[in-house]
N, C-alpha and C positions, 0 to 999 in steps of 0.2 A: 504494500500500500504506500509506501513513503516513495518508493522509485516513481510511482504514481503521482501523486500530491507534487512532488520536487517536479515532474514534467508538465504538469498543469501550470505550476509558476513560470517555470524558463521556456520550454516548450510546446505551447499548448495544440497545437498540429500534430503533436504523436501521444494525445492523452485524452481518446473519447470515450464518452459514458452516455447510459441512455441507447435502448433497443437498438433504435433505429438509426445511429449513429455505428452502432456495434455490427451491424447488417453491413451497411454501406463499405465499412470497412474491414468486412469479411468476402465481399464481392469482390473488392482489389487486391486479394490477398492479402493485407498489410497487418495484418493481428500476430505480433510477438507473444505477446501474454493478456490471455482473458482471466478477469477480475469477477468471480461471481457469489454473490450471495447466496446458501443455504435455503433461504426462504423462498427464492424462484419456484426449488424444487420440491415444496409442501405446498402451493398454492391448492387449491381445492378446485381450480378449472383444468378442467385435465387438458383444453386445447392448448392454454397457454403453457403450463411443465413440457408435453410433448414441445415446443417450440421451442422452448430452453434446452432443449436433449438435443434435437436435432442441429443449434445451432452450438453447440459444443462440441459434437460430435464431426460436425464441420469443421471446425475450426482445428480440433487434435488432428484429422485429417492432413490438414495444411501441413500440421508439424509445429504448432505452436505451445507456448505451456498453456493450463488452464490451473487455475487453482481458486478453489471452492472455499468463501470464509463461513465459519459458521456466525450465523445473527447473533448469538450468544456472546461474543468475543466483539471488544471493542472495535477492532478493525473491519468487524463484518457490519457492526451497526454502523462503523462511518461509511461504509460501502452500500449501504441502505436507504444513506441520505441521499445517494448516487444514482440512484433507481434501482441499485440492486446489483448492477453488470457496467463493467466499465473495461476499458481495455489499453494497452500500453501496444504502440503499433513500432512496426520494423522502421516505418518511414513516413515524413508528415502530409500528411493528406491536409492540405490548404483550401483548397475547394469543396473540400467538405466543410470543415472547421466552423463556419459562422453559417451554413445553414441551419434553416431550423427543420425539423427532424420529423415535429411533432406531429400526432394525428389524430382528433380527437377520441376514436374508438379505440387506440392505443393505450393513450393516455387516461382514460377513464380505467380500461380496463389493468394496467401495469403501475398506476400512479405517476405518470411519467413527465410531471407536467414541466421539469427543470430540465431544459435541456440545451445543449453548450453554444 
């Protein structure tokens, strides 16, 4: 999480958070390490968990790390503040960066309403 947080300050082209920001830059390749919450995968909609598998499972594909915080643990609940998933990329994606992301059936449905 700090590698995180530290590329958000200096960096912020190789440090998105938020679904749909994590998609966009799972389509260009460019996810080094995905950041995800515990809680994704207890949600009680089963379309949305399958969603989360599927795009994790993508992502290890690639060859990337993935590492699971638990919400329990302060670094999982700062990751929570995050939407839950956040990601640390190979290289900065600019044109994504200051899009916005958001959708409202997303966002209602994920809490996603903060997005970069």
């Amino acid at each position: 999480m700090n590698t995180f947080f530290n590329l958000m300050a200096t960096e912020p082209a190789r440090a998105f958070y938020g679904l749909k920001h994590i998609e966009m830059a799972n389509e260009h390749l460019a996810i080094e390490t995905l950041l995800l919450s515990d809680s994704l995968f207890r949600s009680n909609d089963i379309k949305q968990r399958k969603k989360y598998v599927n795009l994790v499972e993508s992502i290890k594909e690639q060859g990337a790390n993935v590492l699971i915080f638990s919400s329990m643990h302060p670094s999982g609940e700062q990751l929570s503040l995050l939407s839950g998933i956040a990601a640390i990329l190979k290289f900065p994606l600019h044109e994504l960066e200051d899009e916005d992301m958001s959708d409202s059936d997303d966002a209602d449905e994920n809490n996603e309403s903060n997005k970069k």
